[in-house]
C-alpha positions as CSV (number, residue, x, y, z in Angstrom):
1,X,156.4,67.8,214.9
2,X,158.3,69.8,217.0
3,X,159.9,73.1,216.2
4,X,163.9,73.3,217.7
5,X,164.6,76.5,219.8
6,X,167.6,77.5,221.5
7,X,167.5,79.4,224.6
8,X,169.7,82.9,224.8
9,X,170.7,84.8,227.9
10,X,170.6,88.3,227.0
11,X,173.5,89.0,229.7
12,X,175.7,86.3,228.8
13,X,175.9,87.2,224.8
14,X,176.4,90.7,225.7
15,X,179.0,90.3,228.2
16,X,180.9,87.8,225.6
17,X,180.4,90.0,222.6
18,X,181.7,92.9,224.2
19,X,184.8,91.0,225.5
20,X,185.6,90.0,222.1
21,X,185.0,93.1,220.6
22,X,187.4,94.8,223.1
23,X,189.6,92.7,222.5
24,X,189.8,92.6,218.5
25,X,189.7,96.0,219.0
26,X,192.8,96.4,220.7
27,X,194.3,93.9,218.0
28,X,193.4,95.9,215.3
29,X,194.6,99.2,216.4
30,X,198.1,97.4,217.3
31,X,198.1,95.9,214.1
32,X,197.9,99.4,212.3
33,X,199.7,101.5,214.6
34,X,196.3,103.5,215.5
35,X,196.2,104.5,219.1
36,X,192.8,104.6,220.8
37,X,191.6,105.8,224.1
38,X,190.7,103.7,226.2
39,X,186.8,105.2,226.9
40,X,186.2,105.3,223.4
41,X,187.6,101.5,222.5
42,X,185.2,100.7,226.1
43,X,182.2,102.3,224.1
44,X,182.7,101.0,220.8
45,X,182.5,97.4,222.5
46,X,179.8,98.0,224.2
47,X,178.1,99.3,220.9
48,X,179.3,95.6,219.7
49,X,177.7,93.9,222.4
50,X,174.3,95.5,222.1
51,X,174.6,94.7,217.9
52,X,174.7,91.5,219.5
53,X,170.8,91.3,219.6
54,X,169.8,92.8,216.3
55,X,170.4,89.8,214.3
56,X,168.5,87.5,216.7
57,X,165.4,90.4,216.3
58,X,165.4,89.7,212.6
59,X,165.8,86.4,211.9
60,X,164.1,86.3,208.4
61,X,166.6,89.5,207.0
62,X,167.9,88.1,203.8
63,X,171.4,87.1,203.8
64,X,172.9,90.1,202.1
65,X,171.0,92.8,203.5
66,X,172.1,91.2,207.0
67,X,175.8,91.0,205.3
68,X,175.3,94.8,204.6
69,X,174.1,95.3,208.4
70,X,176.9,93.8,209.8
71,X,180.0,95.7,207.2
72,X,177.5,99.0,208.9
73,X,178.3,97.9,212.5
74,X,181.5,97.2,212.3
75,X,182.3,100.6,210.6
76,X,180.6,102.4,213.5
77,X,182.1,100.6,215.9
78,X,185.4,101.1,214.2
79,X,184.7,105.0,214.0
80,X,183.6,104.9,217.4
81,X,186.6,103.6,218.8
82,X,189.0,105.4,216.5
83,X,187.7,107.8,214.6
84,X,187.8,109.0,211.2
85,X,190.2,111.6,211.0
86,X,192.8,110.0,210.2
87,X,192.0,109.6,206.6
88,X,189.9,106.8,204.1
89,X,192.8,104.9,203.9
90,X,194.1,104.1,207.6
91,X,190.2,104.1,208.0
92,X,189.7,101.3,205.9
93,X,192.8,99.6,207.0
94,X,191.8,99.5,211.0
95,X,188.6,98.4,209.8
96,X,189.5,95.4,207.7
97,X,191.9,94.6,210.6
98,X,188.9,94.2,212.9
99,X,186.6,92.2,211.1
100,X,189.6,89.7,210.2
101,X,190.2,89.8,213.6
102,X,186.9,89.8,214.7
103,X,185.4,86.6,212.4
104,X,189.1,84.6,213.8
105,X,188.5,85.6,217.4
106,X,184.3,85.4,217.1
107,X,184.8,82.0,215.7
108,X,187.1,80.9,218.2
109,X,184.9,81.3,220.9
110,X,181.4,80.5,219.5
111,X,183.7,77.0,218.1
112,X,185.0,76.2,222.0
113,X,181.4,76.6,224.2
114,X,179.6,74.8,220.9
115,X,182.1,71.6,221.5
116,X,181.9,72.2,225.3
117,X,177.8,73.0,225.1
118,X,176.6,72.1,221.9
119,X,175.6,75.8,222.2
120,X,176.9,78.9,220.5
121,X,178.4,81.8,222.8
122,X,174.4,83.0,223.9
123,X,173.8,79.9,225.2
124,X,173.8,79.2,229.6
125,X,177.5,78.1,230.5
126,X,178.7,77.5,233.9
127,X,181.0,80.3,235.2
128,X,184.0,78.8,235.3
129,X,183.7,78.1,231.7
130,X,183.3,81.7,231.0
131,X,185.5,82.8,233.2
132,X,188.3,81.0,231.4
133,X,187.7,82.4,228.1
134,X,187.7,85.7,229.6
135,X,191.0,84.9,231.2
136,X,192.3,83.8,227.6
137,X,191.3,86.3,225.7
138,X,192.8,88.9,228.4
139,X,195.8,87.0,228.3
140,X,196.1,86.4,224.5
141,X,195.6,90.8,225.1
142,X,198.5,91.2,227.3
143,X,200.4,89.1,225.4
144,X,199.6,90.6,222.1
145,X,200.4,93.8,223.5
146,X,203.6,93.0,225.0
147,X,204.9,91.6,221.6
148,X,203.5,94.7,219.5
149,X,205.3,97.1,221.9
150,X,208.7,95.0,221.4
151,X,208.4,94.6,217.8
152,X,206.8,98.5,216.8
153,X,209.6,100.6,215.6
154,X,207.4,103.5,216.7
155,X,207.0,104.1,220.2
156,X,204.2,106.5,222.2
157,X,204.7,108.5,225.1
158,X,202.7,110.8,227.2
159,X,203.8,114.8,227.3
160,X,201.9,116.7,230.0
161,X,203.2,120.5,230.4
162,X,201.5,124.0,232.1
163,X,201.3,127.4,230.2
164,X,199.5,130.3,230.9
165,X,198.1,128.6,233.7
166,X,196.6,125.4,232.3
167,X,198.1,122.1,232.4
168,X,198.0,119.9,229.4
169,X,198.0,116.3,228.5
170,X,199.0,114.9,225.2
171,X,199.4,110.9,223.6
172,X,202.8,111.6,221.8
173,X,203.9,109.2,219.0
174,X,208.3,108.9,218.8
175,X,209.4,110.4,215.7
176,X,212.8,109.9,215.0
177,X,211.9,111.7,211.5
178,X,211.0,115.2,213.7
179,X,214.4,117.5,213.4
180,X,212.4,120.5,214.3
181,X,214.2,123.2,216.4
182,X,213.3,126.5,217.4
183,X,215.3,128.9,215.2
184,X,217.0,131.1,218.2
185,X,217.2,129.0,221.4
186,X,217.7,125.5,219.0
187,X,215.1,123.5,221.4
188,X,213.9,120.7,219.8
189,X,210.3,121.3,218.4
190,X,206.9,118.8,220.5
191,X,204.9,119.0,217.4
192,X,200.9,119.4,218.4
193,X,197.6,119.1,216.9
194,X,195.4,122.3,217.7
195,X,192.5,119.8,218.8
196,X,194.9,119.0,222.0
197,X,194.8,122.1,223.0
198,X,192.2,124.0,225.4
199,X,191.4,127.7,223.9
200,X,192.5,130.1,223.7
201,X,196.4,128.0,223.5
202,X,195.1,126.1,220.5
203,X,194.4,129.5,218.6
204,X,197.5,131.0,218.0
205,X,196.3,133.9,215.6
206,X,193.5,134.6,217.8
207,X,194.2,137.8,219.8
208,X,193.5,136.1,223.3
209,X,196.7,133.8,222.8
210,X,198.0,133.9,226.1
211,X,202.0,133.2,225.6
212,X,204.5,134.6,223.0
213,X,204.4,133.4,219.8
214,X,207.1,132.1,217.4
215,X,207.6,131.4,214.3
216,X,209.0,128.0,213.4
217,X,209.9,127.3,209.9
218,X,210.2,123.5,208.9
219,X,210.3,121.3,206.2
220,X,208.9,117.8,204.8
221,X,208.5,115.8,201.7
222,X,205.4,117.3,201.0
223,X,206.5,120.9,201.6
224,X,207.6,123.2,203.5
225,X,206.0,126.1,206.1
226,X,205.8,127.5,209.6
227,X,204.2,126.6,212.9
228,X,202.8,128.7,215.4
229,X,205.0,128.0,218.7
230,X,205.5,128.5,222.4
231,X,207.7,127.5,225.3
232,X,206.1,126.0,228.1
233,X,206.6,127.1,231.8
234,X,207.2,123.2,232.4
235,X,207.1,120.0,230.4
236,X,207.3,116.4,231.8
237,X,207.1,113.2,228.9
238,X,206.5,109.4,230.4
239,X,207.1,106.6,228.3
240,X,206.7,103.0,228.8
241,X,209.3,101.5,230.8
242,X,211.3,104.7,231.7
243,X,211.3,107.2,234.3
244,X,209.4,110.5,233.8
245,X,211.8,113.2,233.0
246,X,211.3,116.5,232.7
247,X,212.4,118.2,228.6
248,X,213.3,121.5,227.6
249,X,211.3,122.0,224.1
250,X,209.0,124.1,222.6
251,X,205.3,123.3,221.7
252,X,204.7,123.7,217.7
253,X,200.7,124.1,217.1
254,X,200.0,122.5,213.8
255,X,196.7,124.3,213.0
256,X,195.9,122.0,210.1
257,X,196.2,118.6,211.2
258,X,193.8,116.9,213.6
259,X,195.2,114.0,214.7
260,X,198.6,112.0,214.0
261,X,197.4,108.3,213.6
262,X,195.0,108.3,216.7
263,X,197.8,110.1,218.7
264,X,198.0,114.4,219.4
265,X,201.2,114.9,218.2
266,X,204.8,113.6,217.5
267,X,207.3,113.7,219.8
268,X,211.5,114.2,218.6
269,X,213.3,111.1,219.4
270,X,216.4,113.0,220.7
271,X,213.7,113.9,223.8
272,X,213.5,110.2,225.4
């Protein structure tokens, strides 16, 4: 009797493992409007792509302790890529996007080299082969991307701006829902998370705030209350597929909130 083995190259299921990853990782932040930067989204794949060899280290883990192993990876590499901030819900939400996306995907790839091969995705392949599932799945990316971007009713931007001597840059999300203007000048209010912020700018009742502070009343459907606020020496916003234009606005540090779905802050609409 002979006992059936398959032969796995470490470099080749790590290299396709991350791919995938980075790619359903990009999908599912798309999907629920949850930005990510792109060294964290790198690492979280590359987290994927060493998980990659766990399973194969414990072959004889029963089924639903390796079911429970592999909800834990995908978590981490979920809250690696995008956090947890954001709250259990939108948590839950990116996450169930990714492992949807990532058994579709996953499946799609280990289903194409085993009719090519007769080999899952670990198995040798000659490098065109893999080199044209790379190209699709960075295509099916672009695409993907390109047809999010048309279809979001949200858009992003990038704000960078100097005070007091430092320069900042920020990952805006377009809020046409932000009417907030500064009560005297009636400048239109870039609303920030305090973790954007270098100190001492993101501690505005600390006494080495370096700029003038205002007052900026607003009010939501969950309340109403004030932000801490300054104008900026100089503010510049870039968004996709327009020139960079410099904005006349004051910065609102919202001391409470950390993030804004993955993003730093929200952006008025009137502003692009």
């Amino acid at each position: 009797m002979y006992e059936q083995t398959q032969t796995v190259y470490a470099d080749v299921l790590f290299l396709i493992n991350f791919c995938v990853d980075l790619l359903c990782l990009f999908i599912a932040g798309r999907l629920c409007g949850h930005g990510a930067r792109p060294r964290r989204t790198v690492a979280a794949a590359a987290i994927g792509g060493g998980y990659s060899f766990v399973p194969l280290l414990l072959p004889e883990l029963p089924d639903a302790a390796a079911f429970a192993m592999h909800v834990a990876a995908g978590a981490l590499i979920c809250a690696a890529a995008f956090g947890i901030k954001a709250g259990i819900k939108k948590t839950a939400l990116v996450f169930a996007a990714f492992a949807a996306t990532e058994a579709l995907v996953g499946g799609l790839v280990n289903g194409v080299f085993g009719l090519a091969y007769g080999e899952g995705a670990g198995g040798r392949q000659s490098p065109a082969a893999f080199a044209a599932i790379l190209a699709f799945s960075a295509l099916a990316a672009a695409l993907y991307g390109l047809a999010a971007r048309r279809s979001r009713k949200t858009r992003c931007c990038t704000l960078k701006f100097r005070a007091c001597g430092e320069t900042v840059r920020a990952r805006l999300l377009v809020d046409s829902g932000n009417l907030v203007t500064e009560p005297f000048s009636a400048l239109p209010v870039i609303v920030l998370s305090h973790t954007a912020l270098p100190y001492p700018l993101s501690d505005p009742l600390g006494g080495a705030f370096p700029a003038q502070i205002r007052l900026i009343p607003y009010k939501t459907a969950n309340g109403a209350g004030c932000l801490y606020g300054f104008r900026p020496e100089k503010a510049e916003i870039a968004a996709p597929g327009l020139k960079n234009k410099e904005v006349e606005a004051f910065i609102g540090i919202d001391t409470e909130t950390a993030e804004y779905s993955g993003y730093d802050g929200i952006l008025p609409a009137e502003l692009l």
